[in-house]
N, C-alpha and C positions, 0 to 999 in steps of 0.2 A: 260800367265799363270794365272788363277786364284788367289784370295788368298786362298783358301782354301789350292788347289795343292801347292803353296810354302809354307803354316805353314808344309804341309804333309813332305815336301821334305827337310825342315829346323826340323825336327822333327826326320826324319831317318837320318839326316846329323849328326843331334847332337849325336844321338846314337852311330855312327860310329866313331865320334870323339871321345867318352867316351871309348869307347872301344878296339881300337887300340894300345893303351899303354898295356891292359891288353894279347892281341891274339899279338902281336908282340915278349911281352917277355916271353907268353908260345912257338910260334914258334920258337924263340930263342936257347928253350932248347932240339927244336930236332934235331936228326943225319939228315945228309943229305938226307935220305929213308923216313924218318918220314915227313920230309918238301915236299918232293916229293911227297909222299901220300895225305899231305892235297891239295898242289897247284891242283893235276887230284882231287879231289875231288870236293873241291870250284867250279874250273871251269866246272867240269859238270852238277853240280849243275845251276850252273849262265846259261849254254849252254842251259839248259834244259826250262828254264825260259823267255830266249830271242827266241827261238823258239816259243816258246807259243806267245811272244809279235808282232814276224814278223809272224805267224801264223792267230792271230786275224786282222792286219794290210792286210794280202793278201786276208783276208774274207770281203774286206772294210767296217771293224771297224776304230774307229780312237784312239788306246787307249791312247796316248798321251794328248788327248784331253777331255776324257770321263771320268764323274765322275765315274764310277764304275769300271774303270781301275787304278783307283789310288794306289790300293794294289799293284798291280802289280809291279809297276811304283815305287813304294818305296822298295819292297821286290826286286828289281833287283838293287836300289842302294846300298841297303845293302850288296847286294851279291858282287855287283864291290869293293866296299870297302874293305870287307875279303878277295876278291883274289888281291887286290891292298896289301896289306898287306904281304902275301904271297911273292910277287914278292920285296918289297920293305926289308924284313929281306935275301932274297935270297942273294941281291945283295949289302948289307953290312956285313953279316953273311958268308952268303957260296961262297960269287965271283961269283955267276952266276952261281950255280954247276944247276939249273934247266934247264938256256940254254943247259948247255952242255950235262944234262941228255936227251933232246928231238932230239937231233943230231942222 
């Protein structure tokens, strides 16, 4: 990994870290339909993104590797991180009601 790519990635890391306190105790404050709405949101979001990634990768690009994929490559940690969120108020908050809503 480059340094550039790890200041990039310790950069979106930190943001996510600053952040998760704040999106944890507003998902907190929603009904079990409201949390369910943001988790299909997040994740299609993130779906839409890593497509793009395995997209450019089947075009033998390498964007792991390439500096002009680095946006990418941080805007999809950011995106894991919000929907890691998601799942993490789920299953202290709701018991898992998002499992049990995908059943």
């Amino acid at each position: 990994m480059s340094s550039s790519r790890a200041v990039s990635r310790e950069v979106v890391q930190s943001i996510v870290d600053a952040v998760a306190q704040l999106d944890r105790d507003a998902l907190r404050r929603l009904d079990p339909e409201g949390l369910s709405a943001q988790f299909d949101a997040r994740f299609e979001l993130e779906d839409y993104f890593h497509a793009m990634w395995e997209h450019l990768k089947a075009c033998g690009e390498r964007p792991a590797v390439r500096v002009e994929y680095q946006p990418l490559a941080a805007l999809l940690d950011l995106l894991t991180g919000l929907s890691e969120n998601v799942m993490f108020v789920d299953s202290v908050v709701h018991k898992d009601v998002l499992r049990q809503h995908q059943l």
